[in-house]
C-alpha positions, 0 to 999 in steps of 0.5 A: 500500500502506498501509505502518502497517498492513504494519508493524503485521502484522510487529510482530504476527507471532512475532518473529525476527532479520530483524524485529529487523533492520527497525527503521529500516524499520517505523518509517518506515513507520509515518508514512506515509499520516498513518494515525497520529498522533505519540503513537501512532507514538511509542508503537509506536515503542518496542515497534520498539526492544524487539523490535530490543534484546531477547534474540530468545530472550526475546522469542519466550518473551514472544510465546508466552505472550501470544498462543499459551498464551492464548486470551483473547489470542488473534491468531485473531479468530474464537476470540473469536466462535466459540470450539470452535463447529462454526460456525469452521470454515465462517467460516474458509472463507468468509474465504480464498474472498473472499481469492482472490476479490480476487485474493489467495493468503495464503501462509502456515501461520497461519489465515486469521483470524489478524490479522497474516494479516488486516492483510497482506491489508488494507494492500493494499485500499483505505483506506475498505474497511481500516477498515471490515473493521476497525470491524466488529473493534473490539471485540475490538481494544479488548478485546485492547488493554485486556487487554494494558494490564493486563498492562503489556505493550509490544504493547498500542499496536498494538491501539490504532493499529488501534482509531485507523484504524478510526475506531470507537468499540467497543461498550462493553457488547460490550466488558465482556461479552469483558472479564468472561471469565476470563482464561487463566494463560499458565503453566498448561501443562496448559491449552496444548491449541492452539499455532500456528505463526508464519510470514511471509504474503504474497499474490499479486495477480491483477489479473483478480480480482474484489472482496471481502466481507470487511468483510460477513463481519467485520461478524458479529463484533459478537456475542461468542462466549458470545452466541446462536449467529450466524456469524461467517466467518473466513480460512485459508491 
């Protein structure tokens, strides 16, 4: 199992007291497998200790704002690709059915696209295979990562540990043309039309199963969602 990428999902996921309890834990497992440099593990390792002090109140408020009142931030990929499209959901179907094809059943209310869903699902897949499912993601890790730099927020490092083990150069005008939407306002509540609930994923190996394709379904991901119309799949539980 490659123990940064689990970390990476839990730091991710909503926050809650046993998260704020694995501190010691997530940051050893960050320097296993040498996925990351120093700089990075240290960067990460600060966003641990935010989540193991904070106010769980506060933090969970923090998190919902960034990540549930805003679709520009969305942990959903296939939001940034699809949007509302009638394209999401056969996308979101393909996913979970090359998740059981691989032996796995996600265990969890989140959709199958959610990326902490995602990592859970590739910290158990061999390496080569995790970073190519994540180059084909890169640009919208770097558009996330850069978005919540702006906003000087404490997540932004887990964007850019998964931008490092992909090994991917995002592609920059892909990039700007994400980055030129508009922002959503997290406290404009009339705009709160989806919220999703957080919960822990875990899957169940069925060593029988089969490969999957989930890097062939992610690789569509390289056409923005205000692009001609191209399918991108995606996963659900």
């Amino acid at each position: 199992m490659h123990m940064p990428l689990k970390a990476i999902s839990a730091l991710l996921s909503y926050p809650t007291e046993e998260l704020q309890a694995a501190k010691a834990e997530l940051i050893e497992a960050l320097g296993q497998g040498d996925l990351l440099p120093a700089g990075l593990i240290n960067e990460l390792s600060v966003l641990i200790n935010e989540i193991a002090i904070g106010d769980i109140y506060d933090l969970q408020e923090t998190y919902v704002g960034l990540f549930d009142r805003s679709r520009s931030l969305s942990l959903n990929l296939f939001e940034h690709v699809h949007g509302d499209s009638r394209d999401r959901g056969p996308a979101m179907v393909d996913l979970v059915e090359n998740y059981r094809a691989a032996g796995f059943e996600p265990a969890s209310t989140e959709l199958p696209d959610h990326i902490p869903v995602l990592l859970e699902f590739l910290a158990m897949r061999p390496i080569d295979e995790a970073r190519e499912v994540l180059a084909d993601a890169a640009h919208i890790l770097e558009v996330l990562c850069t978005r919540l730099t702006r906003r000087e927020s404490i997540y932004a490092p887990a964007f850019a540990a998964l931008l490092h083990i992909s090994g991917e150069v995002a592609d920059q005008a892909i990039v700007a043309e994400l980055l030129a939407v508009k922002e959503d306002d997290p406290n404009d509540l009339e705009a709160l039309d989806e919220i999703w609930e957080e919960s822990e994923v875990t899957f169940a190996p069925d060593p029988n199963a089969g490969c999957p394709q989930v890097r062939d379904i992610l690789a569509q991901m390289d056409t923005p969602r205000n692009a001609p119309p191209e399918t991108a799949p995606a996963a659900q539980e």
